[in-house]
mmCIF file of the C-alpha atoms, coordinates in Angstrom:
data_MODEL
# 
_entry.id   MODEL 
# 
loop_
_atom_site.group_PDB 
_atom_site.id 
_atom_site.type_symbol 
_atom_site.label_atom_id 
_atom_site.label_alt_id 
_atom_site.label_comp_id 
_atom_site.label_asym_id 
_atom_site.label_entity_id 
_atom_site.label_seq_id 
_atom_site.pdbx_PDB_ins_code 
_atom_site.Cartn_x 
_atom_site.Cartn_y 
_atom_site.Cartn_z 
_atom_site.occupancy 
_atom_site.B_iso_or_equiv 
_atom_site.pdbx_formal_charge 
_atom_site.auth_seq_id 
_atom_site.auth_comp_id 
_atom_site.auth_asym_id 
_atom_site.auth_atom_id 
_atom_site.pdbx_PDB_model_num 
ATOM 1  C CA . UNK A 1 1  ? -12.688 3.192   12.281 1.00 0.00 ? 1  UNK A CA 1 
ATOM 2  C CA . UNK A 1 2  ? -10.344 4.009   14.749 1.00 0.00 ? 2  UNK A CA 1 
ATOM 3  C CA . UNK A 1 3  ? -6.508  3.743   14.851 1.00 0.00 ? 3  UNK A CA 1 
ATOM 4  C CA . UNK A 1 4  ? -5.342  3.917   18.332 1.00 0.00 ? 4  UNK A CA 1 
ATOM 5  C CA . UNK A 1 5  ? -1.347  3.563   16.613 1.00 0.00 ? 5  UNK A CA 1 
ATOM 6  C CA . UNK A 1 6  ? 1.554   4.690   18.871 1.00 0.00 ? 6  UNK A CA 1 
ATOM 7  C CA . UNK A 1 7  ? 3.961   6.481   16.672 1.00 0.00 ? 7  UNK A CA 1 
ATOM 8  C CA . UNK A 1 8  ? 7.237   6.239   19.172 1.00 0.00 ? 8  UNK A CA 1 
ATOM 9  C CA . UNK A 1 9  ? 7.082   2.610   19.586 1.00 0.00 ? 9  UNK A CA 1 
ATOM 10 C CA . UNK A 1 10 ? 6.738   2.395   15.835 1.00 0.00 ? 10 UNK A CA 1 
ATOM 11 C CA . UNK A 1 11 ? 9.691   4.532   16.041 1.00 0.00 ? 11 UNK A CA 1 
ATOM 12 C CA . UNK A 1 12 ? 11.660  2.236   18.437 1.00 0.00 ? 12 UNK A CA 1 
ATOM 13 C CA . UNK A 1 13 ? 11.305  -0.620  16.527 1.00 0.00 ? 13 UNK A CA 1 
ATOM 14 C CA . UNK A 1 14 ? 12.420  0.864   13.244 1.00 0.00 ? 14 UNK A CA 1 
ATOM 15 C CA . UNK A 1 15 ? 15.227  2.320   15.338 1.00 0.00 ? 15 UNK A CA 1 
ATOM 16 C CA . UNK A 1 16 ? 15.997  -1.571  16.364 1.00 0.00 ? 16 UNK A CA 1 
ATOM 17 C CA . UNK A 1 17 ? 15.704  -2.989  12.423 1.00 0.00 ? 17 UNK A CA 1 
ATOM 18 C CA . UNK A 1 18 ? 18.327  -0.919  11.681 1.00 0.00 ? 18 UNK A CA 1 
ATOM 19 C CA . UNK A 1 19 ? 20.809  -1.627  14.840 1.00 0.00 ? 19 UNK A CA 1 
ATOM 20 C CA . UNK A 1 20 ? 19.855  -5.115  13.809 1.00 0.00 ? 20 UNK A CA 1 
ATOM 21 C CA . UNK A 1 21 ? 19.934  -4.705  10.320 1.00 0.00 ? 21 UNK A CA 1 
ATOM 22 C CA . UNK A 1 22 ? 23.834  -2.753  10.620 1.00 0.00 ? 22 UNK A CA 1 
ATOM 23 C CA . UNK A 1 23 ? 24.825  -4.850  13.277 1.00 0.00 ? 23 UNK A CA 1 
ATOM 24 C CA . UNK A 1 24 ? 24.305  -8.278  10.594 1.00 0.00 ? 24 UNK A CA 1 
ATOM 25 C CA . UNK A 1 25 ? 25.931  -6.311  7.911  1.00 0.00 ? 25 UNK A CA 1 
ATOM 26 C CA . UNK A 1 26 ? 29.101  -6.015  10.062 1.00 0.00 ? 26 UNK A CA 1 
ATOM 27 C CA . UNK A 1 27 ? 29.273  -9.844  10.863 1.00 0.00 ? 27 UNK A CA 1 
ATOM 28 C CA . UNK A 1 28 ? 28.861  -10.843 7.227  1.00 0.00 ? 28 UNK A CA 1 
ATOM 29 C CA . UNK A 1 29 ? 31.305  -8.175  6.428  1.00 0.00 ? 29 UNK A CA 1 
ATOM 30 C CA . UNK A 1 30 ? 33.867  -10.097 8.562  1.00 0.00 ? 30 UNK A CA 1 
ATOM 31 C CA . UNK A 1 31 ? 33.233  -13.508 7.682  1.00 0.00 ? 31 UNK A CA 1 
ATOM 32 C CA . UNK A 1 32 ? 33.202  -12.935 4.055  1.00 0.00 ? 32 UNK A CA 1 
ATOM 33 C CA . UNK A 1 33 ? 36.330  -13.614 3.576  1.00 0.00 ? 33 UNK A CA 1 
ATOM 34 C CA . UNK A 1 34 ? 36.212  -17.296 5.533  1.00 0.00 ? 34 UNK A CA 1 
ATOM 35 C CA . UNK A 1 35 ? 32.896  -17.803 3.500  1.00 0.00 ? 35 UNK A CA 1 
ATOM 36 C CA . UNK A 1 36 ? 34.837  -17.477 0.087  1.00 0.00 ? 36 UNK A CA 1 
ATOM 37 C CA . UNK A 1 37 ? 38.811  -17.488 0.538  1.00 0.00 ? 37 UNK A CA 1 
ATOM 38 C CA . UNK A 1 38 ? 38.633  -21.112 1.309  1.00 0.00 ? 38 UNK A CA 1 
ATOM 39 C CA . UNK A 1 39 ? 42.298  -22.332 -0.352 1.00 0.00 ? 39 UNK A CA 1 
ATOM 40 C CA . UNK A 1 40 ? 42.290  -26.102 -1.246 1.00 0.00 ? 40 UNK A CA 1 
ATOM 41 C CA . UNK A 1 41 ? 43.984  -28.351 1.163  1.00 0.00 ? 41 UNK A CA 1 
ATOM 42 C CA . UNK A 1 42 ? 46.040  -30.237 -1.414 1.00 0.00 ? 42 UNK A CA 1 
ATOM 43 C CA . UNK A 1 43 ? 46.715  -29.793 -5.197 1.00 0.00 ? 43 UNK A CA 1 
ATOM 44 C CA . UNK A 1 44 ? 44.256  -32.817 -6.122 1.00 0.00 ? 44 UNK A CA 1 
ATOM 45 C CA . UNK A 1 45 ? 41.250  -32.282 -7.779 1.00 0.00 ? 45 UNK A CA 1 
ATOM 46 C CA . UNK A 1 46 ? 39.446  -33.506 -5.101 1.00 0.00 ? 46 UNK A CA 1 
ATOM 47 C CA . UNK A 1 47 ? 40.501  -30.946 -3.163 1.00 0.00 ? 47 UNK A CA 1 
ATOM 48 C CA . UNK A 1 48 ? 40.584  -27.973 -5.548 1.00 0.00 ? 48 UNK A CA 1 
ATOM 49 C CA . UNK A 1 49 ? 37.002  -28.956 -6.448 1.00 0.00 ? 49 UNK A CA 1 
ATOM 50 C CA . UNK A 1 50 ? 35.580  -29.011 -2.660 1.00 0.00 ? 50 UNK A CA 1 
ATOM 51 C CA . UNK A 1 51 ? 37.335  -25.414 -2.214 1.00 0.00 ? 51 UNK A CA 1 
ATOM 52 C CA . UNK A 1 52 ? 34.981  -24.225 -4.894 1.00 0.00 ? 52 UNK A CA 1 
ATOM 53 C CA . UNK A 1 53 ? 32.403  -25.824 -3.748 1.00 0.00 ? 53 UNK A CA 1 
ATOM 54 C CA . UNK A 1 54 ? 32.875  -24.436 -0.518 1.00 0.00 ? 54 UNK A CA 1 
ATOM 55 C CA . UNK A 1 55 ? 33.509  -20.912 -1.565 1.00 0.00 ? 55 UNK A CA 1 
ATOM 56 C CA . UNK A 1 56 ? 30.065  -20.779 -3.801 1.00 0.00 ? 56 UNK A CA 1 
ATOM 57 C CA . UNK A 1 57 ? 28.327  -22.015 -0.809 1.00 0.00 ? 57 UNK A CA 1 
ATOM 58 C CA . UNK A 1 58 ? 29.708  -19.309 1.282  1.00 0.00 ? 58 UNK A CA 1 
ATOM 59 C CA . UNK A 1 59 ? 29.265  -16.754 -2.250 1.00 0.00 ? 59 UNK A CA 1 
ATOM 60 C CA . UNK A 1 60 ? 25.484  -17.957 -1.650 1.00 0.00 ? 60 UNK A CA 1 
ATOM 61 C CA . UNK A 1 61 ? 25.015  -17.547 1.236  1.00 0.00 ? 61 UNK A CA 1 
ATOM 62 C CA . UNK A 1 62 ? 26.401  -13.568 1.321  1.00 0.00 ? 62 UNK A CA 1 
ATOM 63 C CA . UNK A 1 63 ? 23.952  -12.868 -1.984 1.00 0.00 ? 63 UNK A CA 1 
ATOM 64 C CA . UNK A 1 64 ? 21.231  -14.351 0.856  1.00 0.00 ? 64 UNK A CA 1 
ATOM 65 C CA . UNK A 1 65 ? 22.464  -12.621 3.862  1.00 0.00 ? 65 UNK A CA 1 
ATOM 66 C CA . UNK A 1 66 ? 22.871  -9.384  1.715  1.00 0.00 ? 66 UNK A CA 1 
ATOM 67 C CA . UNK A 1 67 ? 18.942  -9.945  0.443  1.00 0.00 ? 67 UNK A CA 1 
ATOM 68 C CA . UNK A 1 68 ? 18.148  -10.114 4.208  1.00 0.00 ? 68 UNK A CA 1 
ATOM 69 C CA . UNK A 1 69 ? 19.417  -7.081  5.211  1.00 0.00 ? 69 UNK A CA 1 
ATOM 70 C CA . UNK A 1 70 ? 17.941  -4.571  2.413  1.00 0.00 ? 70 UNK A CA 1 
ATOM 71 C CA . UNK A 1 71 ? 14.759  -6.321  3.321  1.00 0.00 ? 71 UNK A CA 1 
ATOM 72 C CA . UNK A 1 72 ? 15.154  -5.235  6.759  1.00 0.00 ? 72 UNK A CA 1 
ATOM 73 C CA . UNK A 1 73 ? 16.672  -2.174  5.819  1.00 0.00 ? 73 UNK A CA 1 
ATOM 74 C CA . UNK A 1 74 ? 13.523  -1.730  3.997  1.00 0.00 ? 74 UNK A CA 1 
ATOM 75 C CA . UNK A 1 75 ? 11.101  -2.505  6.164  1.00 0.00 ? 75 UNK A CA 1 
ATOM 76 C CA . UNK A 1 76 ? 12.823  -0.211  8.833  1.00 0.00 ? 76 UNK A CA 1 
ATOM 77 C CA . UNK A 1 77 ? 12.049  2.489   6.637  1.00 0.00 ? 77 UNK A CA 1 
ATOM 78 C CA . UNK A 1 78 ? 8.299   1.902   6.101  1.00 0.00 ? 78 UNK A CA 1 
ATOM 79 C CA . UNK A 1 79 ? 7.869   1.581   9.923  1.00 0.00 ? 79 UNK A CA 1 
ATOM 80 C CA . UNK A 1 80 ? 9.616   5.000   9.898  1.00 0.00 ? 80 UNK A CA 1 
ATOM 81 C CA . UNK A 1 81 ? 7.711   6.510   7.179  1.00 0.00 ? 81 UNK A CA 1 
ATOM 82 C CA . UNK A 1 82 ? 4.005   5.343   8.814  1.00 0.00 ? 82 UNK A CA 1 
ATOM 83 C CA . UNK A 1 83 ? 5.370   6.445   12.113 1.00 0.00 ? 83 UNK A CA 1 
ATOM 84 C CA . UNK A 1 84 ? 5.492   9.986   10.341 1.00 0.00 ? 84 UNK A CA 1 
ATOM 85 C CA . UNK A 1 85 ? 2.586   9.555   8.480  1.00 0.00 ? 85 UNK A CA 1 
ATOM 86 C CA . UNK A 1 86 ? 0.604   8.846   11.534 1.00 0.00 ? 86 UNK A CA 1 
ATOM 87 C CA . UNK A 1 87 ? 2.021   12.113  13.394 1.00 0.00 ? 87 UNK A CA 1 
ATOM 88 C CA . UNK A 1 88 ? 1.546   14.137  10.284 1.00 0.00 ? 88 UNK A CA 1 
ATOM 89 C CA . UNK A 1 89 ? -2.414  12.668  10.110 1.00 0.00 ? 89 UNK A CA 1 
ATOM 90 C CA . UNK A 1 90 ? -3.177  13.184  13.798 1.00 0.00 ? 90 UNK A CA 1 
ATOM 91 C CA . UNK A 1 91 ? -1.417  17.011  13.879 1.00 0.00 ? 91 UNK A CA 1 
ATOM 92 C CA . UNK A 1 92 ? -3.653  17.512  10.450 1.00 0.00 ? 92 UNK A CA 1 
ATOM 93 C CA . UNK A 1 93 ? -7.160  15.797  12.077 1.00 0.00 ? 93 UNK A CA 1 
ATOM 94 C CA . UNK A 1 94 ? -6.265  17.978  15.279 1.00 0.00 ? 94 UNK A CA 1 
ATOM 95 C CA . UNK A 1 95 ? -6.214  21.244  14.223 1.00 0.00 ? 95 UNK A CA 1 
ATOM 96 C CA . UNK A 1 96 ? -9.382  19.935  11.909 1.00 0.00 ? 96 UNK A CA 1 
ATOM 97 C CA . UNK A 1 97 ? -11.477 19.302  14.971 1.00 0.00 ? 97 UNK A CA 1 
ATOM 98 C CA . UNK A 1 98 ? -10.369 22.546  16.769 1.00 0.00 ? 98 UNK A CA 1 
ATOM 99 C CA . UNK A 1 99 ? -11.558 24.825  13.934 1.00 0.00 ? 99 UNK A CA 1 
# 
């Protein structure tokens, strides 16, 4: 079987996981604390209760956002590590078929 794989464009697009993958990290680093400093708007219970509410919706969704991005993070680094392995395989079958 034949692999025709290009090993730069696998390259460029674990390049772009991680610009992506940084770039999200940096937003949710800046919201966090509007996602969980939300203050109540009165000293009710009503309103103390809907600020927690609010600010383990917004802990949620962090623990989510942070799962995201070590998934990326992760799969950036397999496309890096085949890109290598595919170099690595073609230099190795090269100098195998010019013996």
């Amino acid at each position: 079987m034949v692999l025709n794989v290009s090993a730069a464009a696998i390259g460029v697009s674990a390049a772009a996981e991680f610009g992506i993958s940084t770039q999200m990290g940096a937003i949710t680093a800046v919201a966090t604390e509007a996602l969980i400093g939300v203050m109540p708007m009165g000293a009710d219970l009503d309103s103390v209760q809907f600020a927690a509410v609010l600010n383990a919706v917004g802990a949620s969704y962090i623990g989510i956002a942070i799962e995201h991005l070590t998934n990326r993070g992760l799969f950036a680094e397999a496309q890096s590590l085949a890109a290598a392995t595919y170099v690595a395989t073609d230099v190795v079958n090269n100098t195998a078929l010019s013996l």
